[in-house]
N, C-alpha and C positions, 0 to 999 in steps of 0.2 A: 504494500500500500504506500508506504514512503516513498517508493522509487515512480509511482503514479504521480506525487505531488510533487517530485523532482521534475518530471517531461513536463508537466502543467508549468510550473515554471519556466522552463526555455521557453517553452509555445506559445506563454504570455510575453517574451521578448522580440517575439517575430509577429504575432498575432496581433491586430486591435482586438477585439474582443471574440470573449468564446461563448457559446450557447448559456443562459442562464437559468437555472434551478429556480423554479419558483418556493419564498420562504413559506413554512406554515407556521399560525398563528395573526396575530395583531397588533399593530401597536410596539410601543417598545421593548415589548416581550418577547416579540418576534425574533426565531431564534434561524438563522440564515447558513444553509450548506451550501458550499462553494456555487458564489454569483458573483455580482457585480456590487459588493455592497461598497459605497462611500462617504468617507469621512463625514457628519453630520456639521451643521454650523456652531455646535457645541465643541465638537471636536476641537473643527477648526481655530476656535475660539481660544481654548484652553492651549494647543502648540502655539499660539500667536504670542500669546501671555507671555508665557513659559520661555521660548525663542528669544522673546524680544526683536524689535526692527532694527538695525544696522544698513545703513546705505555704504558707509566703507568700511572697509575690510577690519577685521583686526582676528588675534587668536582666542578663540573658545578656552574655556578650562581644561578640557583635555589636549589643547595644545593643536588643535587645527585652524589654518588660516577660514576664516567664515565670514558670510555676508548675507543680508539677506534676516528671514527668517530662518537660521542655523543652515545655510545652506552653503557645504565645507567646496572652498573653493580652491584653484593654484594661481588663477590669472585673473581670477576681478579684481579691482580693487576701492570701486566704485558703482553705486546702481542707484536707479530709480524706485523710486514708489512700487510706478508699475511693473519693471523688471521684478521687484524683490517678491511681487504677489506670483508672477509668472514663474518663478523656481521653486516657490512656494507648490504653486501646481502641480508643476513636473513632478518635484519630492514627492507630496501626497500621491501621487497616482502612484508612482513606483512603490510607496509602500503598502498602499491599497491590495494591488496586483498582488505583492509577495502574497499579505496576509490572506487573502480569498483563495490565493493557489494553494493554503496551506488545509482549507476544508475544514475551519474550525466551526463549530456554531456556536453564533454569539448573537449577543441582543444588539442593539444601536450603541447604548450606551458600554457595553461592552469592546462590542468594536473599535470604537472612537480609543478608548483607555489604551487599546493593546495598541494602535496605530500611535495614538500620542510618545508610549513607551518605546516602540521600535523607532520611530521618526528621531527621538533623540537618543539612543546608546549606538542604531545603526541595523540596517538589516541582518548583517554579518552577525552579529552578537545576539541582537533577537532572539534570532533563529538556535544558536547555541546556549540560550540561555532555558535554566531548568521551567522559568513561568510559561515558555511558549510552549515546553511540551509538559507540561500537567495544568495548565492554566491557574495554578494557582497564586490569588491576587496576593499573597503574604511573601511572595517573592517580589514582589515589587519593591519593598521596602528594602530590600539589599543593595537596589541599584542605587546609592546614595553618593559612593565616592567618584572622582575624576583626579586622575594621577594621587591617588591614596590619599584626598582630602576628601574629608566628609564636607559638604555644602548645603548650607541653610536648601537655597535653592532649589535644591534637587529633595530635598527632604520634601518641603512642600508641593511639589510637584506629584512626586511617588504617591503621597497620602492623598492629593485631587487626585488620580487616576484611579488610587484603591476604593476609593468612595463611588466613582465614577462607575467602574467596574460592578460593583457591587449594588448600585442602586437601579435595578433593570426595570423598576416602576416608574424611575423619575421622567416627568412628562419636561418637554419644551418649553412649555409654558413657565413650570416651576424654573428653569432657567434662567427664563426673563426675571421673571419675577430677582431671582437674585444679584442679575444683571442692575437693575432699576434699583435693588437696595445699593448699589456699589456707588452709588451719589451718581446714577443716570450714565455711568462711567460704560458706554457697552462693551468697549471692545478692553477696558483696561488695561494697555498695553504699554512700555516705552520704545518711543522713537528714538534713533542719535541717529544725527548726521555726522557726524565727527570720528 
């Protein structure tokens, strides 16, 4: 079965899209085997956070040159608004792909979690990491260091996502809702141009 989700993967690097599995159920309950599922505007929201905007370049915590929303670069060293949404993109879909070619069933809010965690440690690690293959969300909390420092950062990060994960009721709406507590702040995120 594993070496099934290995050809799924190539075939999603030559392929746009492949046949999709209809979910059953409703709602954010809705629990999805390998389709076309993508990152939710919650998701999206929570790696934006998290990322933070960068228009030029500088090094990540773990030591990669990065721009963008976390997007590890060798040759930018400058971008736009719109560029930094448009790699933004690309990432997300690349990691979307992985994650649907790996045939998990997850809820929305689920999904989003796992994507958030993989978008920042890296598909490579993801993928080797014991959460993706037991799903369990108490591994999240490990991924805390970057070059052997433990970081606020990432602590609160881990613990959104293990909430995230773990709240397969929570509606959209409750979102907003907490969005509009945040002082109307929707997207709460920092910009640097610098």
């Amino acid at each position: 079965m594993k070496y099934i989700y290995v050809l799924i993967s190539i075939l999603l690097s030559f392929t746009p899209a492949l046949p999709v599995l209809a979910p059953v159920g409703l709602g954010n309950n809705t629990k999805y085997n390998f389709s076309s599922h993508t990152v939710s505007l919650r998701g999206i929201d929570l790696i934006k956070r998290y990322e933070g905007l960068r228009l030029k370049s500088y090094k990540c915590p773990a030591g990669f040159k990065t721009i963008g929303y976390g997007h590890q670069t060798q040759s930018l060293n400058r971008i736009t608004m719109e560029q930094a949404e448009e790699l933004l993109a690309d990432d997300l879909e690349h990691v979307e792909q992985h994650i649907n070619a790996m045939g998990m069933e997850l809820t929305q809010n689920q999904f989003d979690a796992v994507c958030s965690f993989a978008f920042n440690v890296g598909i490579y690690k993801f993928s080797q990491s014991t959460f993706a293959s037991t799903l369990d969300p108490e591994e999240l909390k490990k991924w805390v260091y970057a070059n052997n420092i433990k970081l606020p950062g990432l602590i609160k990060r881990r613990n959104e996502e293990y909430n995230l994960y773990n709240n397969s009721s929570g509606s959209f709406t409750d979102w907003n809702m907490d969005r509009a507590k945040n002082n109307g702040d929707y997207f709460n995120r920092s910009i640097s141009t610098t």
